[in-house]
C-alpha positions in Angstrom: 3.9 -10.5 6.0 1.4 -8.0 7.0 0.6 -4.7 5.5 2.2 -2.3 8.5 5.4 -4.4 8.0 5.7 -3.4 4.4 4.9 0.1 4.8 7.3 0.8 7.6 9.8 -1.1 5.0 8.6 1.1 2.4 9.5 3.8 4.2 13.0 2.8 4.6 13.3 3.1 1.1 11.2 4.8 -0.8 10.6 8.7 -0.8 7.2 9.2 0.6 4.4 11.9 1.5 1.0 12.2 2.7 -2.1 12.5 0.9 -4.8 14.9 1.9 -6.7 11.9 2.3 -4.4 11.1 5.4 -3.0 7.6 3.0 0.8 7.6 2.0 1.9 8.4 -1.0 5.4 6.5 -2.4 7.5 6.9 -4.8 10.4 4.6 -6.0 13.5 5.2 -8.0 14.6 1.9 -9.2 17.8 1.6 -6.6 15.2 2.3 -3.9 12.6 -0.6 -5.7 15.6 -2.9 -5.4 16.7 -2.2 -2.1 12.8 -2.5 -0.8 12.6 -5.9 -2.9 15.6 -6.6 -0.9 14.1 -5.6 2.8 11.0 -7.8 1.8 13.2 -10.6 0.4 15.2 -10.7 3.9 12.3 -10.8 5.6 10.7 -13.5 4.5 13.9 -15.4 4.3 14.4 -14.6 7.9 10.3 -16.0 8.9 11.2 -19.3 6.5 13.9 -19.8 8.9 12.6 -19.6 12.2 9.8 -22.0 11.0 12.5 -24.5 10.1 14.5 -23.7 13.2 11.3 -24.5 14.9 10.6 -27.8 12.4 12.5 -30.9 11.4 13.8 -28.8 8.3 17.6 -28.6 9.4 18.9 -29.6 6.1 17.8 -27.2 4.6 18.1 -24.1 6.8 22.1 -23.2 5.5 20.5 -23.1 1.7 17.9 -20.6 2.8 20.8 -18.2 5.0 23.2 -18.6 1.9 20.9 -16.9 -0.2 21.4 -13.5 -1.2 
């Protein structure tokens, strides 16, 4: 996952300003930390599968979607 992806994620969730320095500046309440751990989570469940779609790993595809 790159960098931009989690920030735009981040931002979903999390309350957020700007710096001076121009960098973001985030801050979490811990319903927002678990619904970012959730974003993240989904999307790396979601890349596991399309390399598997793309792969011999058939089998094991459902376990990954059942996940929650």
């Amino acid at each position: 996952m790159k960098l931009d992806e989690l920030e735009k994620m981040a931002q979903q969730t999390a309350a957020f300003g700007v710096h001076p320095s121009g960098e973001y500046i985030y801050s979490f309440y811990i319903e927002q930390l678990q619904a970012f751990a959730k974003l993240v989570a989904e999307h790396e469940r979601n890349e596991i599968i399309e390399i598997l779609d793309a792969s011999t790993g058939y089998v094991q595809m459902d376990l990954i979607r059942e996940r929650t």
